[in-house]
C-alpha positions as CSV (number, residue, x, y, z in Angstrom):
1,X,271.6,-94.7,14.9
2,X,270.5,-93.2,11.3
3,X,273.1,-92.0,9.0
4,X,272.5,-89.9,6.0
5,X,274.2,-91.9,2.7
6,X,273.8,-88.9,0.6
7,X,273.5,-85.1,0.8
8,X,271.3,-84.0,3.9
9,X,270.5,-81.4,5.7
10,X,268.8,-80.6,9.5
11,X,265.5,-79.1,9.2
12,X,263.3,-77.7,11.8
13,X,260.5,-75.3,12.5
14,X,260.2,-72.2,14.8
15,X,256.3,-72.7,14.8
16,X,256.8,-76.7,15.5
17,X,258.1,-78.8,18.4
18,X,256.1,-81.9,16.8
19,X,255.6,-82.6,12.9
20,X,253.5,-85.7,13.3
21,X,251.3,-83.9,16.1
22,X,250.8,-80.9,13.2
23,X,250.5,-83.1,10.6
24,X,247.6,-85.3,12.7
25,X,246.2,-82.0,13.4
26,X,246.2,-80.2,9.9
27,X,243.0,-79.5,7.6
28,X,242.6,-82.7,5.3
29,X,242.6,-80.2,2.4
30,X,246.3,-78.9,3.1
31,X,249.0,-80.8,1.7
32,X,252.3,-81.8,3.3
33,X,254.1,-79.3,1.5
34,X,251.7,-76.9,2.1
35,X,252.1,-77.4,6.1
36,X,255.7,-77.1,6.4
37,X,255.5,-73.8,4.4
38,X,252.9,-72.6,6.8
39,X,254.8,-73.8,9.6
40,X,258.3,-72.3,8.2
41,X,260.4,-74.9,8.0
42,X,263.5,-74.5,7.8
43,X,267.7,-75.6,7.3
44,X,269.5,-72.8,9.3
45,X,269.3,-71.6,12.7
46,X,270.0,-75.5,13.8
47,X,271.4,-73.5,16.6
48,X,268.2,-71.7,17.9
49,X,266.5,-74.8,17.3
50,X,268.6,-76.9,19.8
51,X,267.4,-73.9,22.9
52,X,264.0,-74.2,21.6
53,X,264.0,-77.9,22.1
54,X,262.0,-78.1,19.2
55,X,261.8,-81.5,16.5
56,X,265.2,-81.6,14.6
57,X,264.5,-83.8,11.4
58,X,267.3,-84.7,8.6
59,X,266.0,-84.2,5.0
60,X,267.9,-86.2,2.6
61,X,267.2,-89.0,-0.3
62,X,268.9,-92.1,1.5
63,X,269.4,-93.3,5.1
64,X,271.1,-96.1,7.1
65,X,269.0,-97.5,10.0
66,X,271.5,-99.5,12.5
67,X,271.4,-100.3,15.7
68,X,274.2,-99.5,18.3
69,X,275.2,-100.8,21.4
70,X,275.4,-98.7,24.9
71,X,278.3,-98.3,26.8
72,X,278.1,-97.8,30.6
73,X,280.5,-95.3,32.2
């Protein structure tokens, strides 16, 4: 489980259903910035990103890594 431990925000792309696939695939010459701008990243629409089934990604400054234990029903 991850869990933001400061401000965060969901960020996704219309353009994208795989950052690290794009960012393999991108021109050594573009920068990371550069690639989510051309991609059109964005923090809204988290909506239309869930029926696109695209990459959801949380943007923040700190996380919590932890593991958690399944339940059966």
């Amino acid at each position: 489980m991850i869990r933001p431990c400061a401000p965060f925000c969901f960020c996704w792309s219309p353009f994208c259903d795989d950052l690290y696939g794009a960012f393999e695939e991108k021109p050594v010459s573009e920068s990371i910035e550069d690639l989510l701008t051309r991609l059109q990243f964005r923090c809204l629409g988290l909506d239309e990103a869930l029926r696109t089934g695209h990459e959801i990604m949380m943007v923040g400054t700190a996380f919590l890594a932890d593991t958690c234990e399944r339940t059966q029903t």
